[in-house]
C-alpha positions as YAML, in Angstrom:
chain: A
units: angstrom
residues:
- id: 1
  name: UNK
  ca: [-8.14, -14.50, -36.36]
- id: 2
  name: UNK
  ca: [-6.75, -16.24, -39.64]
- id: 3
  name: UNK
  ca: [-6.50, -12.47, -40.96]
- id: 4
  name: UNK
  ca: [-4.50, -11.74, -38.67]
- id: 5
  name: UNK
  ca: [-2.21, -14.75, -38.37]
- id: 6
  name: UNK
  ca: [-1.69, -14.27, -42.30]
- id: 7
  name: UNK
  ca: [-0.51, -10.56, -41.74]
- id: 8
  name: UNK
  ca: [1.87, -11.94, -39.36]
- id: 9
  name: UNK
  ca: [3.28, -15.02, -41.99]
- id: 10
  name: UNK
  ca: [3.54, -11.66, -44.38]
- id: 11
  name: UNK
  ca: [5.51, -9.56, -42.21]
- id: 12
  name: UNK
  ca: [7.52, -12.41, -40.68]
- id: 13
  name: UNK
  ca: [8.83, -12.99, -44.35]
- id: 14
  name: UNK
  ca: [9.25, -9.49, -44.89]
- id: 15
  name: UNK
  ca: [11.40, -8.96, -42.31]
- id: 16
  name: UNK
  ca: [13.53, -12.17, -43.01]
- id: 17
  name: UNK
  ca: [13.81, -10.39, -46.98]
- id: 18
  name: UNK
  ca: [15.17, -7.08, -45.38]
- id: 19
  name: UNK
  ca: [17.43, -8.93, -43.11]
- id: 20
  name: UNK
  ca: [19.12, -11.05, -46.10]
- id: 21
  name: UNK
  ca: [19.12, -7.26, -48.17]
- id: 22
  name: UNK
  ca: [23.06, -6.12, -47.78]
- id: 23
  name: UNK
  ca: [22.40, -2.21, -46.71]
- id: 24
  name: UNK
  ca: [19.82, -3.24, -44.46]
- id: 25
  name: UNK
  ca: [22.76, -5.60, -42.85]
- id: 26
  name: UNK
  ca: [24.88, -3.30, -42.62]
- id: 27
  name: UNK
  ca: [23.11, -0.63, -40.48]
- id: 28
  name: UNK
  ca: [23.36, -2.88, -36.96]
- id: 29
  name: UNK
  ca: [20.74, -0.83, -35.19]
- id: 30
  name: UNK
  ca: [17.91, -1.30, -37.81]
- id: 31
  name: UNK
  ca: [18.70, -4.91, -38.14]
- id: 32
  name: UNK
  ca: [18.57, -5.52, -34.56]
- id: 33
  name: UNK
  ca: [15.63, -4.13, -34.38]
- id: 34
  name: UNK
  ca: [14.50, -6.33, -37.32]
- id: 35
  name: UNK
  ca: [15.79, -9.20, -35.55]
- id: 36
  name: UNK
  ca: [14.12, -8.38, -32.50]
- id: 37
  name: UNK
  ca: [10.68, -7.84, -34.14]
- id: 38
  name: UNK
  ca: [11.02, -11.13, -36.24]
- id: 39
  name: UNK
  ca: [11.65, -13.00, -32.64]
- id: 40
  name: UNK
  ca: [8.54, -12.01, -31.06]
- id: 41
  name: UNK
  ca: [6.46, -13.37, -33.21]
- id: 42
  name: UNK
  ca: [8.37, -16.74, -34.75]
- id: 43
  name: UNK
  ca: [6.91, -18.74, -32.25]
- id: 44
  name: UNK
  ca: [3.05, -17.81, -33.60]
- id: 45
  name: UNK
  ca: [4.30, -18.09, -37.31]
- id: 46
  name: UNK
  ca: [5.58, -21.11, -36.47]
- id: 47
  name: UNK
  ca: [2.45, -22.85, -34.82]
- id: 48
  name: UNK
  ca: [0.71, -21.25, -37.65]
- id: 49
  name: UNK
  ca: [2.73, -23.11, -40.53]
- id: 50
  name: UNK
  ca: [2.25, -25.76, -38.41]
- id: 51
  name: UNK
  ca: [-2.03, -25.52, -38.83]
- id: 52
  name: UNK
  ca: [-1.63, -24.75, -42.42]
- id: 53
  name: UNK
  ca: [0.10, -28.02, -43.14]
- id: 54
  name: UNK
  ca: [-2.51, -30.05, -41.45]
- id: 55
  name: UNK
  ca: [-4.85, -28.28, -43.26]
- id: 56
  name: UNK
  ca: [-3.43, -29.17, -46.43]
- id: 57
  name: UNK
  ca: [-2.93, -32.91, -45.36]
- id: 58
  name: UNK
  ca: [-6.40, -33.02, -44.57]
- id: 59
  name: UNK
  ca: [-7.62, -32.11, -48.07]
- id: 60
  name: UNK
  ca: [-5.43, -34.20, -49.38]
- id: 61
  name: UNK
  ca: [-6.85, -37.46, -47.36]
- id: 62
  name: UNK
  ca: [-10.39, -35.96, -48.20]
- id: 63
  name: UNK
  ca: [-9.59, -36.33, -51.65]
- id: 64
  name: UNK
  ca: [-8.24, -39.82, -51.62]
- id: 65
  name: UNK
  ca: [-11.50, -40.63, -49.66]
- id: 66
  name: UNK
  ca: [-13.23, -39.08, -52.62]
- id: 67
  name: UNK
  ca: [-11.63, -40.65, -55.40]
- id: 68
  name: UNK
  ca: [-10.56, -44.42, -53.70]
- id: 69
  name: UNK
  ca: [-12.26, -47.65, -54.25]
- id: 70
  name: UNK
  ca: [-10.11, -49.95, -52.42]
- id: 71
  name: UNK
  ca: [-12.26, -50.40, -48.42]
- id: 72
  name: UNK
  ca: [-8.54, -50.78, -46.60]
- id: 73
  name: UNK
  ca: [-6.86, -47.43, -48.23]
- id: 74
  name: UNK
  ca: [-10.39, -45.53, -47.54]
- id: 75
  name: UNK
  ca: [-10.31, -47.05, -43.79]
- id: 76
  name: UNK
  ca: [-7.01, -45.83, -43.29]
- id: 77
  name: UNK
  ca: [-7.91, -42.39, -45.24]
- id: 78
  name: UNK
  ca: [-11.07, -41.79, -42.91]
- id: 79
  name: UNK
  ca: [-8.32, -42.73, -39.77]
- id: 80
  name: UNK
  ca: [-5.97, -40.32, -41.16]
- id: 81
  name: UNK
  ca: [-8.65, -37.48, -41.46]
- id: 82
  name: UNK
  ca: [-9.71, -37.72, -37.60]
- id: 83
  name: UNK
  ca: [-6.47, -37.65, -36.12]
- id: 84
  name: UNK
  ca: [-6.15, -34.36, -38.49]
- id: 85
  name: UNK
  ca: [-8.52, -32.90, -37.43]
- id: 86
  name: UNK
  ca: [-8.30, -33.82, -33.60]
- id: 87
  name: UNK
  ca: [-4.55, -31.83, -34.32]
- id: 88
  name: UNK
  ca: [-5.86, -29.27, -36.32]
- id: 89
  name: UNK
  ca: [-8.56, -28.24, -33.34]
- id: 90
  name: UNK
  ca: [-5.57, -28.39, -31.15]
- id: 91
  name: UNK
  ca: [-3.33, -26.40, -33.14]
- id: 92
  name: UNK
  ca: [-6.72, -23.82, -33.55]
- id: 93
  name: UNK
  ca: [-6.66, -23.77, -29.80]
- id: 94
  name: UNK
  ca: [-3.25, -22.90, -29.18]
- id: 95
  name: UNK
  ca: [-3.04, -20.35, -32.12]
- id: 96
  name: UNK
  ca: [-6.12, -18.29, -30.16]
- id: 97
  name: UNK
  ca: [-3.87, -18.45, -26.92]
- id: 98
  name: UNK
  ca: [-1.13, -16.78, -29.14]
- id: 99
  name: UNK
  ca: [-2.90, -14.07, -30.06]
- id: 100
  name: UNK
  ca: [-4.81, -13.15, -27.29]
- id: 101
  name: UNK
  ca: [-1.38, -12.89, -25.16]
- id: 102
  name: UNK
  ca: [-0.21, -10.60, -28.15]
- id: 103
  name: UNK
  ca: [0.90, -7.60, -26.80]
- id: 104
  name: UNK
  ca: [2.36, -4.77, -28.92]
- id: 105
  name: UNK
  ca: [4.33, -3.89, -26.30]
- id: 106
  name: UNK
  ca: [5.42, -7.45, -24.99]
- id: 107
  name: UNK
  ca: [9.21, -7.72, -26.37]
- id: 108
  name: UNK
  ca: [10.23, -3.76, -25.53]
- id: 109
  name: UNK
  ca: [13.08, -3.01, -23.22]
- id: 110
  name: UNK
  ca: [11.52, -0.70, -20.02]
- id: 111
  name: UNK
  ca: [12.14, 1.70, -17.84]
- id: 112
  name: UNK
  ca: [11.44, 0.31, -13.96]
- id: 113
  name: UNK
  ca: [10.62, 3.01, -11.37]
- id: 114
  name: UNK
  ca: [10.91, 1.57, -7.70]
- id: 115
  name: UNK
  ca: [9.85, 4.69, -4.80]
- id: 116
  name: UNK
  ca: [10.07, 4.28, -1.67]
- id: 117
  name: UNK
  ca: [6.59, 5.18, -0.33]
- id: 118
  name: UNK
  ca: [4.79, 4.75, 3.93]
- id: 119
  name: UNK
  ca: [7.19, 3.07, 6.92]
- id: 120
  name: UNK
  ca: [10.12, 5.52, 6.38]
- id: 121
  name: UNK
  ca: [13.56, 3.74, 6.48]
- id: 122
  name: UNK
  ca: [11.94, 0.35, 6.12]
- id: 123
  name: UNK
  ca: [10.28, 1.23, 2.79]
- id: 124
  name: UNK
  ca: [13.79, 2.82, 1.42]
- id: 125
  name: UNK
  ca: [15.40, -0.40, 2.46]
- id: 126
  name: UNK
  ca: [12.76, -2.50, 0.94]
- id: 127
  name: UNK
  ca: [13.12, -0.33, -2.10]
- id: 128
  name: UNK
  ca: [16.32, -1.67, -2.19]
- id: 129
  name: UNK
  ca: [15.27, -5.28, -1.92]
- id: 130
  name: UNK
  ca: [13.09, -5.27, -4.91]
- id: 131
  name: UNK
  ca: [15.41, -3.97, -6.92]
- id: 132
  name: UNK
  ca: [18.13, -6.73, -6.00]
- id: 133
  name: UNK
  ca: [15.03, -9.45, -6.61]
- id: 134
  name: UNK
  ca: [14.81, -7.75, -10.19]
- id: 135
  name: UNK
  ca: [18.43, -7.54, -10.66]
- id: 136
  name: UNK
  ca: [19.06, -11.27, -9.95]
- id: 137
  name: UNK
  ca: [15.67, -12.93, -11.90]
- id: 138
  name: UNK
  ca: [17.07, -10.05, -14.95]
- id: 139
  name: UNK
  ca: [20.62, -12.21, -14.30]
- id: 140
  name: UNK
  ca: [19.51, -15.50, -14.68]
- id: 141
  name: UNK
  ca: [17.15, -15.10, -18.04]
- id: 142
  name: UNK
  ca: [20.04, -13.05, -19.38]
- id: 143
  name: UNK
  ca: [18.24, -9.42, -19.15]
- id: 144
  name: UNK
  ca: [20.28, -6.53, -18.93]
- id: 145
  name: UNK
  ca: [19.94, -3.92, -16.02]
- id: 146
  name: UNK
  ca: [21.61, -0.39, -16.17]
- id: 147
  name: UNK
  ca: [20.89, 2.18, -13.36]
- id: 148
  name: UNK
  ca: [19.53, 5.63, -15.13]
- id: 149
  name: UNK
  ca: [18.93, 7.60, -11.43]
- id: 150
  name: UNK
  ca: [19.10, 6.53, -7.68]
- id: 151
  name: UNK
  ca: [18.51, 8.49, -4.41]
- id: 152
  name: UNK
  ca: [20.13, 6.16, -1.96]
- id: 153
  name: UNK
  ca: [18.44, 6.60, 1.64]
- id: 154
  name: UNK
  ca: [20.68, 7.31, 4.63]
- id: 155
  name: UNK
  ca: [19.82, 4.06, 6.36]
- id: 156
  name: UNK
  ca: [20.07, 1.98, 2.87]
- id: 157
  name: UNK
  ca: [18.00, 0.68, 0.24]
- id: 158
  name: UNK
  ca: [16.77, 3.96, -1.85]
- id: 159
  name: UNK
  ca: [14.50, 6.60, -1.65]
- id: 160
  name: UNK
  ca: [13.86, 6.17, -5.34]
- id: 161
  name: UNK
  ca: [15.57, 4.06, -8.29]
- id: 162
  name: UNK
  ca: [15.25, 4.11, -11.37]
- id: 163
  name: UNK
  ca: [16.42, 1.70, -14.00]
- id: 164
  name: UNK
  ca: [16.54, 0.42, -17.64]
- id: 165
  name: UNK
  ca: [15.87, -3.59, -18.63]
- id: 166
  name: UNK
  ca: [16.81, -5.23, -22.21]
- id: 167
  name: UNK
  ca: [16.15, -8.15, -23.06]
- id: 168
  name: UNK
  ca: [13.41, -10.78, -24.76]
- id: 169
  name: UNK
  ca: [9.97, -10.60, -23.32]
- id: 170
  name: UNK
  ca: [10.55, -8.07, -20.70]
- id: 171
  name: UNK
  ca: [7.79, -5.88, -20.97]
- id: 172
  name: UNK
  ca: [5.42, -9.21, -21.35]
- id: 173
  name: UNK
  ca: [7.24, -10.31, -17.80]
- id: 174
  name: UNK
  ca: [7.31, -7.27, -15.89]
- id: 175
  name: UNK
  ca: [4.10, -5.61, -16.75]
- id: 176
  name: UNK
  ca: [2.55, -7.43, -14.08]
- id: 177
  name: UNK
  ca: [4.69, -5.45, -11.01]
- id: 178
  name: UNK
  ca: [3.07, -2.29, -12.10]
- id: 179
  name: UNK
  ca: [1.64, -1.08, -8.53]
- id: 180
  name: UNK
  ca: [2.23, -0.77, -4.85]
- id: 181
  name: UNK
  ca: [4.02, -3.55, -2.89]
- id: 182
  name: UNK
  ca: [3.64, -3.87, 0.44]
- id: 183
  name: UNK
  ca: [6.00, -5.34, 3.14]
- id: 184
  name: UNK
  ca: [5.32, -6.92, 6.69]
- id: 185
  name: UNK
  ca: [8.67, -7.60, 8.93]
- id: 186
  name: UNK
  ca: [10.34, -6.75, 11.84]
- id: 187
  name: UNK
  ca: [12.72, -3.94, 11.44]
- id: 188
  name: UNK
  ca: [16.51, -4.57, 12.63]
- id: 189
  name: UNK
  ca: [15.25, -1.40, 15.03]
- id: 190
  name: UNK
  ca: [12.64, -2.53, 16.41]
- id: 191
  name: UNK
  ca: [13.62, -4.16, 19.99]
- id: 192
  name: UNK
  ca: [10.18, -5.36, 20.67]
- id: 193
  name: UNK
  ca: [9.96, -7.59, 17.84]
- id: 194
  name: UNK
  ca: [7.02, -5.53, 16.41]
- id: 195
  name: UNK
  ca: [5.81, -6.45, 12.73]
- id: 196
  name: UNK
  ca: [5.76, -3.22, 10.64]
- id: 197
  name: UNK
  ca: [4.19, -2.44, 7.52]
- id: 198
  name: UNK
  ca: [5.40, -0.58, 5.10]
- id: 199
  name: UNK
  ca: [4.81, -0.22, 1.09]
- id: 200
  name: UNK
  ca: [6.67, 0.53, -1.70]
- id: 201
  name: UNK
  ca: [5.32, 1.74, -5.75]
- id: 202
  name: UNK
  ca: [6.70, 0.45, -8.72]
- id: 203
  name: UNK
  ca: [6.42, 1.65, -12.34]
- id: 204
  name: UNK
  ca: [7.15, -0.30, -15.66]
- id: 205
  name: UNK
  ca: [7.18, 1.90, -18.67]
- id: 206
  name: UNK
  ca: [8.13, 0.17, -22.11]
- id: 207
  name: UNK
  ca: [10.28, 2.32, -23.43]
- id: 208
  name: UNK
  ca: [8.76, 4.68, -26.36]
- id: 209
  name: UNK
  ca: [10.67, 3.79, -29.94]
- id: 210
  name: UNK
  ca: [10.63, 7.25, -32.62]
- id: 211
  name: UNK
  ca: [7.27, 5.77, -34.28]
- id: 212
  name: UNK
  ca: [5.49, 5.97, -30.66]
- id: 213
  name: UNK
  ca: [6.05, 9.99, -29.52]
- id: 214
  name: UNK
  ca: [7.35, 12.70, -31.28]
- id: 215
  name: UNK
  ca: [8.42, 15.64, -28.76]
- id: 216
  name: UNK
  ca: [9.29, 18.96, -29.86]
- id: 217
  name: UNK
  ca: [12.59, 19.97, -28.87]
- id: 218
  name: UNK
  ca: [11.15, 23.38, -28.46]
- id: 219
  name: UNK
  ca: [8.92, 21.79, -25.38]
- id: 220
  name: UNK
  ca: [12.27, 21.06, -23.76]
- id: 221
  name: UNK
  ca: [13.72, 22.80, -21.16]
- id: 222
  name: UNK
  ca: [17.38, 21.27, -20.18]
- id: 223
  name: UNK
  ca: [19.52, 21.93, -17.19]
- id: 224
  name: UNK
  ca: [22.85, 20.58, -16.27]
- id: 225
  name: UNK
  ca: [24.28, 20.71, -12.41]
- id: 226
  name: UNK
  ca: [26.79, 18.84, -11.10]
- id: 227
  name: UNK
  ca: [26.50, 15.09, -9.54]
- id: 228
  name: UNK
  ca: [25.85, 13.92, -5.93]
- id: 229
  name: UNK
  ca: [26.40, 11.36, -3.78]
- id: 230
  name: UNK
  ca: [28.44, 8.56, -3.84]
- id: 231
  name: UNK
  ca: [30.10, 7.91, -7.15]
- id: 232
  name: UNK
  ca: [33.80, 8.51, -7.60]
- id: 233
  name: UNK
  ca: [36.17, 11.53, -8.48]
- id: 234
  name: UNK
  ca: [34.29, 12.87, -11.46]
- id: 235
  name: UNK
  ca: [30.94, 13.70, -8.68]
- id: 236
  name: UNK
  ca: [31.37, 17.56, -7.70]
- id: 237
  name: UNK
  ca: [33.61, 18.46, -10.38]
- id: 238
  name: UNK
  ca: [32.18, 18.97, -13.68]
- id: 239
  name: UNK
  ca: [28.62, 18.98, -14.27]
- id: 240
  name: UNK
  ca: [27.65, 16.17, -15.35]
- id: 241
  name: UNK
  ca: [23.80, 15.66, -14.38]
- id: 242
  name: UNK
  ca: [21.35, 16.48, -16.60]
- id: 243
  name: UNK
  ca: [17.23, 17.80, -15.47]
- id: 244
  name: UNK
  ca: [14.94, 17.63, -18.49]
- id: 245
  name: UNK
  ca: [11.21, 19.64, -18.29]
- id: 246
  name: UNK
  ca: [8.81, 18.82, -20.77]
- id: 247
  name: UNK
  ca: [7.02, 21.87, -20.45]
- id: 248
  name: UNK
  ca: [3.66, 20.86, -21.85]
- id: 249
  name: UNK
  ca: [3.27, 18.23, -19.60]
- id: 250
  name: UNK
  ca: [5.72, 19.71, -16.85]
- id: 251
  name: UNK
  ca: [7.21, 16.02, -16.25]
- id: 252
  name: UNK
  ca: [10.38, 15.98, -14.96]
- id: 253
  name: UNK
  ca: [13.12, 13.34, -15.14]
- id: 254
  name: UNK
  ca: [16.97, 13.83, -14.12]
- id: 255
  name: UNK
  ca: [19.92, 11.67, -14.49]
- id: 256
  name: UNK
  ca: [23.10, 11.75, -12.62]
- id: 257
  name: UNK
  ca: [24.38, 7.87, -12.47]
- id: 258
  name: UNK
  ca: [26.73, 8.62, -15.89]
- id: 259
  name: UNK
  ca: [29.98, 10.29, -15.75]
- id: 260
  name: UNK
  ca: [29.39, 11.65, -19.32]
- id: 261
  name: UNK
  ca: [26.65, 14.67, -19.58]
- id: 262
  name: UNK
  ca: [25.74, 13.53, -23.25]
- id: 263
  name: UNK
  ca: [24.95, 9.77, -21.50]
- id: 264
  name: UNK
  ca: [23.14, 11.77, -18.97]
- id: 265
  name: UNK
  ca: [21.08, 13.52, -21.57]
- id: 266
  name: UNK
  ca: [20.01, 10.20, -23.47]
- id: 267
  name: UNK
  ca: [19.33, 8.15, -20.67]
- id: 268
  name: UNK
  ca: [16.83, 11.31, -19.14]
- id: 269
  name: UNK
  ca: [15.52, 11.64, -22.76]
- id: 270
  name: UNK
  ca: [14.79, 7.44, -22.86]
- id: 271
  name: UNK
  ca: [12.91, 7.97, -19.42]
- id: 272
  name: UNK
  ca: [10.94, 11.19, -20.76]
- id: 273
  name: UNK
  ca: [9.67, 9.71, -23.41]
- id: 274
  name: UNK
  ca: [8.74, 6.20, -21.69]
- id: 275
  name: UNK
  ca: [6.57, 8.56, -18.74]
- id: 276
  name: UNK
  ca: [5.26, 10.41, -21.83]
- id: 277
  name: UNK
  ca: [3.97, 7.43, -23.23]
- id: 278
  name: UNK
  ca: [3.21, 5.62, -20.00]
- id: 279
  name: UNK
  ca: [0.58, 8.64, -19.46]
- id: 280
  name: UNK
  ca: [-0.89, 8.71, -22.69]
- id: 281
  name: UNK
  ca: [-2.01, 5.39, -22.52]
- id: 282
  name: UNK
  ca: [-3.22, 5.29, -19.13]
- id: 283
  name: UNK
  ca: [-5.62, 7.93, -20.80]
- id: 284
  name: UNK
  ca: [-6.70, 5.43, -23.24]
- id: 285
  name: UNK
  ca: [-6.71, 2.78, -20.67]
- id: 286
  name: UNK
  ca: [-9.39, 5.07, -18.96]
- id: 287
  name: UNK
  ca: [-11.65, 5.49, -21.50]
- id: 288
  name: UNK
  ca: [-11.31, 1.51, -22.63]
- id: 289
  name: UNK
  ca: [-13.19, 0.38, -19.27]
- id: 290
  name: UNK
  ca: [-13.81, -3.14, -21.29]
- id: 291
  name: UNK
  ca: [-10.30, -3.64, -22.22]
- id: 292
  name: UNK
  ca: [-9.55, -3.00, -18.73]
- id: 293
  name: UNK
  ca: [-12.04, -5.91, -17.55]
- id: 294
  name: UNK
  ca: [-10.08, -8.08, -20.02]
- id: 295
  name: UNK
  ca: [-6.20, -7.28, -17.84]
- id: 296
  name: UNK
  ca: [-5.00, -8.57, -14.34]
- id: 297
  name: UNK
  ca: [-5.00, -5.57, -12.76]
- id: 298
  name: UNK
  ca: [-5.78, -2.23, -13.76]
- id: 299
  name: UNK
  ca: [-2.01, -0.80, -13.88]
- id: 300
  name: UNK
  ca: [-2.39, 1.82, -11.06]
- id: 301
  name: UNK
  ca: [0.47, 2.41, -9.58]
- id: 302
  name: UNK
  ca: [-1.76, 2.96, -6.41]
- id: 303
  name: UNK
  ca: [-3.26, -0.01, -6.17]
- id: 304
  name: UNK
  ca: [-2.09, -3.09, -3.45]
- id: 305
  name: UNK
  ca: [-0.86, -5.36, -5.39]
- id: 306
  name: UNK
  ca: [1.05, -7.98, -3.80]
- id: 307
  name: UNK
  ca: [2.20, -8.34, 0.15]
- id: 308
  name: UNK
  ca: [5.32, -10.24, 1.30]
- id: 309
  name: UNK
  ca: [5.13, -11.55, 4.96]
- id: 310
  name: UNK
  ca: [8.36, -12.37, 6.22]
- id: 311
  name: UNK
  ca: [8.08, -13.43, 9.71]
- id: 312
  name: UNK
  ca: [5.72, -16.32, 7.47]
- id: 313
  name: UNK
  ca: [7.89, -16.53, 4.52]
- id: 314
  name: UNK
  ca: [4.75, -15.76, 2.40]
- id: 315
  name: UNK
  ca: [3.88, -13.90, -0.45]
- id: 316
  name: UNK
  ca: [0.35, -13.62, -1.76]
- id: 317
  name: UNK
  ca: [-0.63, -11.60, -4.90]
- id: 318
  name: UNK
  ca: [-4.12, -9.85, -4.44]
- id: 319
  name: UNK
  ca: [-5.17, -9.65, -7.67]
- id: 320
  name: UNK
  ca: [-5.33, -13.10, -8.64]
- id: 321
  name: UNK
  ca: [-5.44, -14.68, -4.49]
- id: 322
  name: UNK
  ca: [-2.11, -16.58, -5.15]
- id: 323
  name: UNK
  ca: [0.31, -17.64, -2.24]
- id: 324
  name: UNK
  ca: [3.18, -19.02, -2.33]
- id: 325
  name: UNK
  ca: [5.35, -20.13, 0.89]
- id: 326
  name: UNK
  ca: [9.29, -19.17, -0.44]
- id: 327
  name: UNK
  ca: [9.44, -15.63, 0.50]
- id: 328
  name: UNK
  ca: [13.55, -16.07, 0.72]
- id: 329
  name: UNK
  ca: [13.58, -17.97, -3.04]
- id: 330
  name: UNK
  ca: [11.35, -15.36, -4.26]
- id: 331
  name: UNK
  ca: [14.16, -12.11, -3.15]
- id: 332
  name: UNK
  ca: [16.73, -14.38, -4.45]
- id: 333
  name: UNK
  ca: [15.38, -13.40, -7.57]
- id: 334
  name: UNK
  ca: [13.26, -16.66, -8.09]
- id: 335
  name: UNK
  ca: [9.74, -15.35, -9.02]
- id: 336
  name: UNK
  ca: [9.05, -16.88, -12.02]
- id: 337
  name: UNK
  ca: [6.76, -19.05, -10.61]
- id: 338
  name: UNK
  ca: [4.50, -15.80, -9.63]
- id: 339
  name: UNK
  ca: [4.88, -14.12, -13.52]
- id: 340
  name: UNK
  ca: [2.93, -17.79, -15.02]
- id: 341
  name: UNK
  ca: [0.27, -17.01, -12.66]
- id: 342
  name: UNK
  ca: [-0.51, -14.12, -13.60]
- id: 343
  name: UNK
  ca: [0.10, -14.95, -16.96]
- id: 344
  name: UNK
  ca: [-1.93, -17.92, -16.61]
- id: 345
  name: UNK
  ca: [-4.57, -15.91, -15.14]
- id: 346
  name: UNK
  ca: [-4.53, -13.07, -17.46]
- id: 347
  name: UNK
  ca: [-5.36, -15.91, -20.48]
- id: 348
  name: UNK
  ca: [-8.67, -17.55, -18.74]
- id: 349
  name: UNK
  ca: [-9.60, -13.56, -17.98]
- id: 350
  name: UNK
  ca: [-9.53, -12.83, -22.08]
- id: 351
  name: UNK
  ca: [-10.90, -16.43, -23.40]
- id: 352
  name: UNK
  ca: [-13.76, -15.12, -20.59]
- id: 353
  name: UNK
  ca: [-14.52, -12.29, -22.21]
- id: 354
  name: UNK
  ca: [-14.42, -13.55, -25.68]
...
């Protein structure tokens, strides 16, 4: 553990030295990203700064204690030590937390994926929910939210969105609504008052960075058509939209939402590479069944994770049995209170399996 904690100090300070370097300043994209990488992990530096100054106080009241003759200065030495050390196992504690919630992937921007999937014009419109409950929680912690693709349904909501999210700690936020969700209400068409069910998948891909995948242009296979749907006079006029194959693979990804057909491009190219990714680890994810014991969840996009009851106002996630009674809040965007759960549980799962 202290191995790695020192590795961090070392590349914290690094990073702070190629910040304060002038040509390093001056390119804004590499020092943003320097700036990013050195705020995901001040908060363990930090705490561990923090545990190496006890440490050094405590040798330096076990060394008074060695070398003092006067009974009240030794007392008060011998005091000193076991409040240091009741700190310094506190400080150990919290520094093991630390780690074991460090994620790689934790601080990366995403790419969301919301599909409508059973109950028909119910699951588009509930589609369409989710991503408003997303849009406003991304609104108050100051995320940003940019649409990359939507199919909107003919009753509302969407058939399928698909969306990008910056900001600090998203990926470390929104890993946890990888999976399907799964609705129970009465449909505004439904004149018997009959509860329907109806489910809905979503995807969370951090988004792949040049030192994660390397695709071969030559793999590529890029189409351009022109725009549908709803979006202004540029839509039907020049074309606009782009289709990217990755032939080796044969995933597919399209983007339409941009009125610019070089946008297009690198907003299908971000998602490409993110599903790339996404699949590649779900490989490894496969073949790490322990790791797997050690997550809340398992990441399949197939499995139930989480039901919202709205004739009860309730929402219970399946993974971890927790209920909560402010279904309304909760599609207002207030769902913080369900990410420290899960957080929360995720932590006692590792320290378990320690």
């Amino acid at each position: 553990m202290f191995e790695k904690l020192e590795n961090l100090l070392k590349r914290y300070e690094d990073i702070h030295r190629l910040m304060a370097d002038g040509e390093v300043a001056s390119n804004r994209e590499r020092y943003q990203k320097l700036a990013k990488e050195a705020s995901s992990i001040e908060d363990t530096v930090k705490k561990y700064r923090e545990y190496k100054k006890i440490i050094s106080e405590i040798e330096g009241a076990k060394n008074l204690l060695e070398n003092e003759t006067h009974s009240d200065l030794i007392e008060m030495a011998g005091a000193e030590v076991k409040d240091l050390d009741v700190k310094k196992e506190k400080l150990r504690l919290e520094l093991e937390e630390m780690l074991l919630e460090d994620d790689p992937d934790r601080d990366k921007d995403v790419i969301m994926e919301i599909r409508a999937g059973t109950g028909g014009a119910e699951a588009s419109l509930f589609a369409g929910d989710l991503f408003r409950m997303y849009s406003k929680y991304a609104a108050g912690v100051n995320w940003k939210i940019d649409v990359i693709d939507s199919h909107v349904a003919e009753a509302g909501g969407f058939k399928e969105i698909v969306f990008s999210v910056r900001g600090k700690g998203v990926y470390g936020k929104l890993k946890y609504e990888i999976g399907a969700h799964r609705v129970q209400r009465v449909p505004a068409t439904e004149a018997s008052g009959r509860i329907h069910t109806s489910a809905v998948t979503v995807a969370v891909l951090p988004e792949a960075e040049d030192v994660d995948i390397d695709i071969n242009q030559q793999d590529l296979k890029i189409d351009t058509y022109r725009s549908g749907g709803a979006g202004g006079q540029h839509v039907n006029v020049t074309d606009s939209a782009v289709r990217i194959t990755h032939i080796p693979t044969g995933t597919v990804v399209q983007c339409q939402n941009e009125r610019s057909q070089l946008k297009n491009k690198q907003s299908a190219m971000k998602v490409l590479k993110a599903r790339i990714l996404d699949n590649l680890k779900m490989e490894q994810h496969k073949k790490m069944a322990d790791k797997r014991k050690s997550q809340v969840g398992t990441g399949d996009r197939s499995e139930k994770i989480r039901t919202y009851n709205f004739p009860d106002r309730r929402i219970t996630d399946h993974r971890i049995g927790f209920t909560i009674h402010k279904l309304d809040r909760a599609m207002e965007g207030e769902i913080g209170e369900i990410f420290d759960a899960l957080a929360q549980a995720e932590r006692k799962l590792k320290l378990s399996n320690q």
